[in-house]
C-alpha positions, 0 to 999 in steps of 0.5 A: 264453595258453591253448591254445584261443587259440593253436590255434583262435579262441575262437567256434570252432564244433565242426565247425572243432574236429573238423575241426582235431582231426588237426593237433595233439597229441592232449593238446592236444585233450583240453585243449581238451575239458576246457575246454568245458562237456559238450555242446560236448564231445560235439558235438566227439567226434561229428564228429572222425574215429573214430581220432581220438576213439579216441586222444582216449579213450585220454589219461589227461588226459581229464575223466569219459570215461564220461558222454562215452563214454554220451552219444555216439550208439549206434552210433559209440561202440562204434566208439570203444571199439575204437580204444581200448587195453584199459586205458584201456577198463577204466577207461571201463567202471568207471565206466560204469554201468547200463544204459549199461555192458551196452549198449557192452559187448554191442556190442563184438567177442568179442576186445575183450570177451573182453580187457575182461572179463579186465581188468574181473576184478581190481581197478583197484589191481592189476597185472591191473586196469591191465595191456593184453592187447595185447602181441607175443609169439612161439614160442620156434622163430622166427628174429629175422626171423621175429619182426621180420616178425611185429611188422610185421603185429601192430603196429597191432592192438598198444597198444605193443611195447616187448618181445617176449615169447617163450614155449614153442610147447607150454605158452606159458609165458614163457621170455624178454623181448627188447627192441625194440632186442635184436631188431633188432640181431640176425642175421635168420637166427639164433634169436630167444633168441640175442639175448635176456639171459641173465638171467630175464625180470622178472615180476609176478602179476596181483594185485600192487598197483600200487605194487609194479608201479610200485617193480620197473619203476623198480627194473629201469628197464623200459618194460614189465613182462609180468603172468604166470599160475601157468603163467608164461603171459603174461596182460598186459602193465603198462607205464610210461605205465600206471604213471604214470597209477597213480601220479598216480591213488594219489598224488592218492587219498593226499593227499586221504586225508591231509587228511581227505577221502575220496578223490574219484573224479572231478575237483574241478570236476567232482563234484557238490554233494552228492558233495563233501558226501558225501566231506568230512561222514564226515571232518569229523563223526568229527573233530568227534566226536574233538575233544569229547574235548579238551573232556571233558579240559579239564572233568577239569582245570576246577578246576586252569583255575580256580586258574591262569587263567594256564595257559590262555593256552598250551593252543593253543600246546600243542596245535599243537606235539603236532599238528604234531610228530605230522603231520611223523612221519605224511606221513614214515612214510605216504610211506616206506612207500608207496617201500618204505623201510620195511616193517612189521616196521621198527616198532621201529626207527622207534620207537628213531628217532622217540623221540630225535627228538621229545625233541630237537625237543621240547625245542628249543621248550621252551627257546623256550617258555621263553625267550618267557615269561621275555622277555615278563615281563622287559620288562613286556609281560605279567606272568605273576605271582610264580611266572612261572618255574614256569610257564615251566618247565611249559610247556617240560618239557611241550612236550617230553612232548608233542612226544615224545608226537606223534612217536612216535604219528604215526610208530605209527599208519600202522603199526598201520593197515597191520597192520590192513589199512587204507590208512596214508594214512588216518592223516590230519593232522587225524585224529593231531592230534585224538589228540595234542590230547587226550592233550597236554591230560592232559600238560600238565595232569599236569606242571602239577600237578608242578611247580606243586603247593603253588603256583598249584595 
């Protein structure tokens, strides 16, 4: 049963939603949204209450905020805006574009566009393009009643407070970060620092990639991590909720990259026709282009195909087998790159892993390779000729060459693509098996002419 069944009657009219909208999660109402065509949606956000819809624009969850943001009417949408953390609003104005982006812009007070713009000025993929600028902080001369008093005045105008952040009363440099719990364990009359760790505060630059954010707040299990200038001034603050909505955003951008898809900036069911054939043509031409190159190597090899017709019958069990051995060591490397696992000047030791292993794995399907051909003439279901154990032999040592061959390039190239300043998720399924193909052909034609040289060739 959906949610709209358990919630409201499906004939339900937007006014009955709008009105129902403060009786249930929030979530559940961008659920509900979700599933209604943009109209529908619209009409609902007009008629909630302000806070409401705020909170509603403020869920991750919620499908192409900024078309619904635009086509609310000009004067309640700013309303909205303000409701909504400076996050979230960063990522709304993203995608905004003109003239609807300078129009909510301008309408917005000299504080949040202030915030906005500070936000706006780093790239969504750094601690600064994901960080709030609504954090607490306090002078390093306040009590711990002080600071409790002061977080109950600041708290509404506050995204979260899950630590406060004290900072020198000249230079605002950040001298510690306090728990919410530390805080209100403390002696109201003693110093604010009394509570604090001794240790330094964990800070991050504002262009630091959101993986490294998302890596030092699982390393420290922190539920915020304050965004510093070269002053140690606290611009921001990146906290975990932030870090899940990146790490979702960076892991769905990785896997579409991975199937050989540019990455979609918008929901499958959501980006239109010509935007989805935008994306997958690029891809799927390049791959198109590669793949001509096996034709080209299986021209070279023509005569050779001509002589031994027989040899033909294992090209795609050779290709497959360099394709996905090389596939296997790329999504390994792809993610133990991303967790820090390794890092680039690990090449040569995941070189000296990788070549063991492919011999290993390729000599396991060479002695099955083996093995099917062998079983296969023995009980008379298809005779490979008199010179079948050559032919066996072939396609088992070249398994292993190729399979070798696979495993050290798929494992290399999100290597050499992070070295030159590209995304190792780019190093595609589709993309490493193309070039395994290729060179699993000349492999496998060259260790034909070896073994069956001054017999079927």
């Amino acid at each position: 049963m959906d949610i709209d069944t358990l919630l409201l009657p499906e004939n339900a009219t937007a006014e009955e939603i709008a009105a129902r909208s403060g009786d249930v999660h929030v979530a559940d109402i961008v659920e509900i949204l979700n599933a209604r065509p943009v109209d529908q949606r619209l009409a609902i956000l007009a008629r909630m209450p302000v806070e409401r819809a705020a909170a509603t624009f403020d869920q991750a969850g919620l499908d192409d905020p900024a078309r619904l943001i635009a086509g609310l009417p000009a004067d309640l949408a700013p309303k909205i805006l303000r409701g909504v953390s400076i996050d979230r609003s960063a990522e709304i104005f993203r995608a905004l574009r003109e003239p609807d982006r300078g129009r909510l812009l301008g309408a917005l007070d000299t504080d949040a566009k202030s915030g906005l713009d500070r936000v706006l000025a780093y790239s969504p993929h750094t601690a600064g393009g994901i960080m709030t600028t609504e954090f607490v902080s306090v002078p390093s001369t306040y009590t711990v009643g002080e600071t409790i008093e002061h977080i109950r005045r600041v708290e509404s105008t506050r995204e979260t407070v899950y630590a406060i952040y004290v900072q020198d009363p000249e230079t605002h440099a950040l001298v510690q970060s306090i728990s919410l719990r530390r805080l209100i364990t403390g002696d109201p009359a003693a110093p604010v620092l009394s509570v604090a760790y001794p240790r330094p505060p964990i800070t991050v630059a504002p262009d630091a990639d959101r993986e490294d954010v998302g890596r030092l707040i699982s390393k420290y299990d922190l539920l915020a991590m304050p965004v510093v200038d070269a002053g140690r001034r606290v611009i921001g603050i990146v906290t975990v909720d932030d870090v899940i909505d990146a790490m979702v955003a960076e892991t769905t951008e990785d896997v579409q990259k991975f199937g050989g898809v540019e990455a979609l900036n918008a929901p499958y069911m959501t980006i239109g026709f010509g935007q989805m054939i935008y994306k997958r043509a690029g891809w799927l031409c390049a791959l198109f282009l590669s793949e001509m190159l096996t034709a080209s190597a299986m021209q070279h090899f023509e005569d050779e195909l001509e002589k031994a017709v027989v040899l033909t019958l294992f090209i795609p069990l050779i290709m497959s087998s360099g394709g996905n051995s090389g596939s296997q060591a790329t999504s390994l490397l792809i993610r133990a790159i991303a967790l820090g696992e390794v890092r680039l000047r690990d090449w040569w030791r995941v070189a000296l892993r990788e070549i063991p292993t492919g011999l290993t794995l390729g000599a396991i399907l060479g002695v099955i390779g083996f093995a099917r051909i062998s079983l296969w003439q023995k009980l008379g279901i298809y005779d490979y000729g008199e010179h079948w154990p050559l032919i066996a032999l072939t396609v088992g040592a070249a398994l292993v060459g190729i399979v070798t061959f696979g495993s050290l390039s798929g494992s290399m190239l999100p290597f050499a693509l992070k070295k030159l300043g590209f995304d190792p998720a780019s190093a595609s399924a589709p993309f490493v098996a193309t070039l395994v193909d290729v060179t699993g052909l000349v492999i496998y034609f060259t260790v034909a002419l070896a073994i069956l040289h001054g017999t079927l060739l």
